[in-house]
Structure formats: C-alpha cells, structure tokens
N, C-alpha and C positions, 0 to 999 in steps of 0.2 A: 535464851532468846537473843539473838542479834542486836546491836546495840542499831542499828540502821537496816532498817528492813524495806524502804522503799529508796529506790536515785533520787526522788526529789529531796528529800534530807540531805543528803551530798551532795547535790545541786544548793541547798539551801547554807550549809557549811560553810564550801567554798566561795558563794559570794559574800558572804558573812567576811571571811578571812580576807577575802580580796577590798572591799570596803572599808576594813581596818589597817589594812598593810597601806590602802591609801590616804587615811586619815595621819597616820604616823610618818607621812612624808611628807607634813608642815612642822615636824617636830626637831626644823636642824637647829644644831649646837649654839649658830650665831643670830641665827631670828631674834630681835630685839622682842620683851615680852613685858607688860602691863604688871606681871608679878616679881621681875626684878626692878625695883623703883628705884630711882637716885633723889628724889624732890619730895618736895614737901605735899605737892601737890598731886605726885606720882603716887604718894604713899595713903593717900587720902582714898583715887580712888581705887588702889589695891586693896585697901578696907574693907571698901565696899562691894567687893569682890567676896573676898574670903567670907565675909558676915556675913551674907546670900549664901554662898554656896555650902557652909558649914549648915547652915540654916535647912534648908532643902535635904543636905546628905542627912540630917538626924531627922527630918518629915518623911522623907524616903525611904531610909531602914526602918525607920519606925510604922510607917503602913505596910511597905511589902514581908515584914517580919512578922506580924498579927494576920496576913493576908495569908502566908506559906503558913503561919501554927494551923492556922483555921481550915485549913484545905486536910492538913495531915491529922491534927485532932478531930476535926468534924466529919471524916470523910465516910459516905457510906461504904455500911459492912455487910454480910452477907446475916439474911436476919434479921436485920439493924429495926425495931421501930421509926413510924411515921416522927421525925422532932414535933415538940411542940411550937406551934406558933406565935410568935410574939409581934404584936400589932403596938408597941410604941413603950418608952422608955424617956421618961421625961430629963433625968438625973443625964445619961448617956446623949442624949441630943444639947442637951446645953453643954456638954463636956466639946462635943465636936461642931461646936456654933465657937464655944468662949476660944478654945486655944488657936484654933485658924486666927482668929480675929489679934490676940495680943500677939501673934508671930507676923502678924501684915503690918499691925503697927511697930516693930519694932524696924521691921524691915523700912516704912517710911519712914521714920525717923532717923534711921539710918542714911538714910538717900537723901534728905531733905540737908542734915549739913553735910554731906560728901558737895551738893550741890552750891552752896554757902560756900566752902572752903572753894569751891573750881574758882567762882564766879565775883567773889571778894577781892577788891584791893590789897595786894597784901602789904604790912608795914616794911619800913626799912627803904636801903636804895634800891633807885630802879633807871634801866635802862632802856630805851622808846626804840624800837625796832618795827615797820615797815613791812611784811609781807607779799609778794604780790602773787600769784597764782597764774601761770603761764602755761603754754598747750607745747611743750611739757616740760617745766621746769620751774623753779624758786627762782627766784630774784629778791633781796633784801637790804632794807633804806635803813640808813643808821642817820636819824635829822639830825641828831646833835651834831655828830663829825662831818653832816653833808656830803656820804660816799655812799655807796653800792657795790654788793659781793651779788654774785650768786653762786647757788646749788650748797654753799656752806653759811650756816650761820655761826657767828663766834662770840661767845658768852663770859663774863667773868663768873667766877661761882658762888656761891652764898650771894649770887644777884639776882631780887627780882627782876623779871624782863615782859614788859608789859608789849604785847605785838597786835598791832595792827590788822585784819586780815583783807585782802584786796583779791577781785579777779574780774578786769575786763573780757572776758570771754564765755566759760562757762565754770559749774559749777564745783570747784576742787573740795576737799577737805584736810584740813593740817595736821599731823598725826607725829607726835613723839614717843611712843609706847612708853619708855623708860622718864621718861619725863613730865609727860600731860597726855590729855584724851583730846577725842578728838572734836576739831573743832569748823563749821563749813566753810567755805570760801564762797559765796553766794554775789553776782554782779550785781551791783545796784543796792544792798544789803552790806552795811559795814559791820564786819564781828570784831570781836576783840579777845584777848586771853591773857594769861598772865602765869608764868611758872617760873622756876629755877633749880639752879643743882645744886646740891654740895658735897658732890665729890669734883676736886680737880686734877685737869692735864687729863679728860677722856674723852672721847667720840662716840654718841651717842646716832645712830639713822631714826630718820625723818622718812616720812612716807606720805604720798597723796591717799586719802581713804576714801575717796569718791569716785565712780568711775567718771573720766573726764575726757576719754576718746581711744583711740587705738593704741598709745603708749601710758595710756595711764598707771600700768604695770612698772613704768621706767621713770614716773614724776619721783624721783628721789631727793633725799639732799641730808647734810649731816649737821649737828651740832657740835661744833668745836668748845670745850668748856678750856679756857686757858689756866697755864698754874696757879695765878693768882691775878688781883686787881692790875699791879704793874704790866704782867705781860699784855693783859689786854688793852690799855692804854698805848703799849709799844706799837702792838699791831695797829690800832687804830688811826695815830698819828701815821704809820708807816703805808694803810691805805689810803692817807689823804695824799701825799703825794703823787704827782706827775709819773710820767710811766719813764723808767731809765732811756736814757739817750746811749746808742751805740757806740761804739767807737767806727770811725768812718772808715769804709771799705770792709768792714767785716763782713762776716757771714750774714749775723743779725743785723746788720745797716739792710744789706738787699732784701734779707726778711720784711723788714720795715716798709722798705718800698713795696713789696707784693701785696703786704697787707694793706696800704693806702690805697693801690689801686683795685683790690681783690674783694675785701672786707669790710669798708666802709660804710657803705647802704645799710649792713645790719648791725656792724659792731661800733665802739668807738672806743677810745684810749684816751686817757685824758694827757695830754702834752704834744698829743699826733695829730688827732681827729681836727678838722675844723674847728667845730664848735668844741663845747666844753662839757662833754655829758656825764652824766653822772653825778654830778654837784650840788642837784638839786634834785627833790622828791619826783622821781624818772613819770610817775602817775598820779599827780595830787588828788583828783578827784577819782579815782577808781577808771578812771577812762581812757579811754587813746583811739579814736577813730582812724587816725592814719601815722601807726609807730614809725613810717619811715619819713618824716615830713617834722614831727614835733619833737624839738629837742630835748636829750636825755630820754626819749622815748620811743628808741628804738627796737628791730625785733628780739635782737642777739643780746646777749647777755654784756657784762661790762668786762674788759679784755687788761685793764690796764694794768693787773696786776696777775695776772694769769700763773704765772709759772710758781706763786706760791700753791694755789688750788691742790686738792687730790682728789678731784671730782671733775669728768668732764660729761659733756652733754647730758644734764640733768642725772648725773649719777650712772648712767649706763656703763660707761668704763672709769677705772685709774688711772688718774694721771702719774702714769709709771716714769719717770722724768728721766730715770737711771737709765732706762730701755731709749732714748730720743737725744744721745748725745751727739752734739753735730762732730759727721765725718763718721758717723758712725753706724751700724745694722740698724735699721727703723720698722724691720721686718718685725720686732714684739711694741714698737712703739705706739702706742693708742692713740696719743693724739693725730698720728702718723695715717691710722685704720680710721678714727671719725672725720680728715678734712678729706682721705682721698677715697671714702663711700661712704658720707651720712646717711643717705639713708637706706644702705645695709647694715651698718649699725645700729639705726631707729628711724624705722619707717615712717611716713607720714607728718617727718619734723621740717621744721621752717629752714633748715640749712641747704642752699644752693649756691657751690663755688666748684671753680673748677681750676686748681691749680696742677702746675704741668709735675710730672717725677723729679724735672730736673731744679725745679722752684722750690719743689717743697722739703727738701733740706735745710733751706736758708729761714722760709716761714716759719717752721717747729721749731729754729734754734732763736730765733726773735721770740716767739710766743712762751717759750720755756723762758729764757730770759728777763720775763717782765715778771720779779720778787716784788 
C-alpha cells in the first residue's frame, strides 16, 4: 500500500515542512536568548523556564505514551468481544484529581519566588539608571553623574542596577533577554526593575518588547557591562564632560558650525548648545509636552559624546567609525547613509535635516570626533 495515497497528504506534508523551515528562521546564531543567562536574575527566570517545560515534557510523554499503548493494546480485532463496561473507578479518579493538582502546585511555587527574586531589592551596591522610552529609541539618565547616553546603557558588573522605566508617549517594553524579562514602559505608570551581570567587558542587546509603532522592530539598544568598577567610573567621569573643542579651521571646527546651525532644534552638545542639556534628568516627571522648547528635553538624542557610541539611530546601523574617516570614501559610512536619508534608513523617525554632499564631510568628521 502507498505510503500517500491521496495529494491532500502532500499538500498536508509540505505545508507542515514549510511552517517549520519558517519557524527555524528565528533560530540565528546571535539572537540574544532567555536560556543563555549572565545575572542573577536572568538565571532565576530561566528556572523557571526549564522547571515548566521539563514539567510538561514528562505530562506529555506521559499521557501520549498511555494514549499510543491504549490505541495499540486495545485496538479492535477482528472477532474481538463487546469490552466490558466500566462506569467508575474511585482509586483511578483520585489518582488523576491528586497529581494534576501537586504538579500545579509545584509549578506555583515555582513562579511565586521566580516572581520574589524579579521584583525584590537586591542586596549589595547599586546603581540608579533612568530609562525613558522614545518613538524609537532609548535614552538613559544616570542622576548620580547628572549625564545622558543613548541607545547604550553601560554597567559596572557584579552591580546591582535598579532602572527607572519612563515613556511620554506610548507604550514600550524593556527587554534584556540575557539579563532580565521583560518589563512595560507604560505613560503615566512608573515601573521599576532591577538586574545585573557578572560576566565582564560583554555586550549584551536590548530590545523594545511592545509593539510601539512602525519601527518598533528597530527600538534597539545594548548594554555595555565594563571590565571592571574602575573602568566604569573612567567612562562616567569621561561623560561628564563638555564636548571636545576643535582645533580652529579644521575640518571638525566647520562640522561644528553645520551642526550649530543644522542640528540644534533637536540635538544638543554640552559645551556648544546654548543651553546646557543633558545635565539634568532630560524628563523628571515622565513628561514633555513640547521637547523642543524645555530644556535637556529635546527630541534628538544627546550628541556630546557621540563618536564613542556603536549604535546609531536607535540601533538600526553601526557606527562603523573606520568606514567615516574624513577625506575619505563615506560610501560604507552609516552615519554618512542615516544623516543624508533618515528616513530610508527608518521610516517614520523624528530626523529632518538636510545637509548639502559638500557639508557633510566636515559634519561626520565633528560628530565622529566627540570621544
């Protein structure tokens, strides 16, 4: 007999296979995953992961295994007698009452401190980080130092890092895979979280888990965990300061001028801008009615140190620096592709500037310049 005797079976196959060839193409190498954890708090709920799904896989082979015996043991034969009828089984119903019931409790129990361990203070030091949720991008307040990064967060390791969650707009969610679940960004609604790593000197991606518009796909951003306490300390002092002053008549002095008259409206530099933004918590109350009007609360991200970043426009490209050296091909340069078509880069984003071919040599090599 044919192993396939009508097309719908091979109609039935092939979308089988098709469905699974698409499933296995979430399955790249660098996708950040929930099952490699670096924290403490990563590893808690990978726990609770494994505990469930070990759980289920031995309820599962365990029914469909008695399910397949019983079909092949019972199965009628030719001649076979009427079975007899069995109308109840007291021993057997308390059996499939009692173990459902001690396997749901373990499984709450399980979930109840996975939930303790997210949502507890943890002991030890800790660091107060700022989050805000932008249409589309990170932005993050460090009070103690009184500065602002975006699209990178940067961590010391074996540190708690208790975060803040903010979004005047709508509603994001913050998402570490390797390092914490996730958590909402909700306006009007303050969340809060708290995780850390301890592995150092790695880059961990960050992802918005909420859909939050047309480029929700592209709200990226990474966490930098540094070698140690020192280094993070180095950088931090090293973003409090002022944005490097050119040397006059350079390339980057004229960049400088392009961006004073080009970039201002939505960016600002601390040592350039007018005002002094950045310096202070850019959204104290979760709000901003009119970012281009209240100081440090503008649309654009903060520029003053730019050319350390490897993240540009909320993670959509690399800031490939080696590729944007002035005097040089700008044809693989990215920051080069996001100022002279944002949005062919990222549709639907807040960037409008319109700098000329011959300008934006001198802009990249000012912007790449500010360590």
């Amino acid at each position: 007999m044919p192993l396939f005797r009508r097309p719908k079976r091979w109609l039935a196959l092939v979308t089988g296979l098709a469905l699974t060839s698409i499933l296995l193409t979430a399955c790249g190498e660098n996708s950040p995953s929930i099952l490699d954890p670096a924290g403490p708090i990563a590893r808690s709920e990978s726990g609770i992961f494994w505990t469930i799904l070990i759980i289920a896989a031995v309820v599962f082979v365990g029914v469909e295994g008695m399910l397949i015996y019983s079909t092949i043991r019972f199965r009628a034969r030719p001649d076979s007698p009427t079975p007899p009828q069995t109308h109840g089984n007291t021993t057997v119903e308390v059996i499939w009452t009692v173990i459902p019931a001690i396997v749901l409790l373990i499984v709450l129990g399980v979930t109840i401190r996975g939930i303790f361990d997210v949502s507890t203070k943890p002991e030890g030091k800790t660091i107060e980080v700022t989050a805000y949720g932008h249409q589309w991008w990170w932005e993050f307040y460090y009070p103690e130092y009184k500065m602002t990064t975006a699209d990178s967060l940067v961590i010391p390791p074996n540190t708690n890092v208790h975060v803040k969650l903010y979004s005047n707009n709508v509603i994001h969610s913050f998402w570490v895979p390797q390092l914490t679940g996730k958590t909402d960004v909700i306006p009007g609604h303050d969340n809060e979280k708290w995780f850390s790593s301890d592995k150092a000197g790695v880059t961990y991606e960050g992802i918005c888990a909420e859909y939050c518009g047309t480029q929700h796909a592209n709200m990226r951003f990474n966490v930098v965990v540094t070698k140690d306490n020192n280094e993070y300390l180095s950088w931090a002092q090293k973003q409090q300061q002022a944005a490097a002053v050119p040397t006059p008549g350079s390339l980057e002095a004229k960049g400088e001028e392009i961006f004073k008259n080009q970039c201002t409206t939505c960016h600002g530099i601390v040592g350039v801008s007018d005002e002094t933004p950045y310096l202070k918590d850019p959204n104290p109350m979760g709000q901003c009615d009119d970012p281009t009007k209240d100081n440090g609360c503008l649309i654009g991200p903060n520029l003053t140190h730019f050319g350390s970043r490897n993240l540009i426009a909320g993670g959509v490209l690399k800031n490939n620096i080696e590729a944007c050296q002035p005097g040089g091909d700008l044809s693989n340069c990215n920051l080069a592709k996001w100022i002279s078509n944002p949005q062919g880069v990222k549709p639907g984003n807040d960037m409008a500037v319109n700098v000329s071919s011959e300008d934006l040599p001198a802009l990249i090599a000012y912007l790449e310049s500010l360590k």
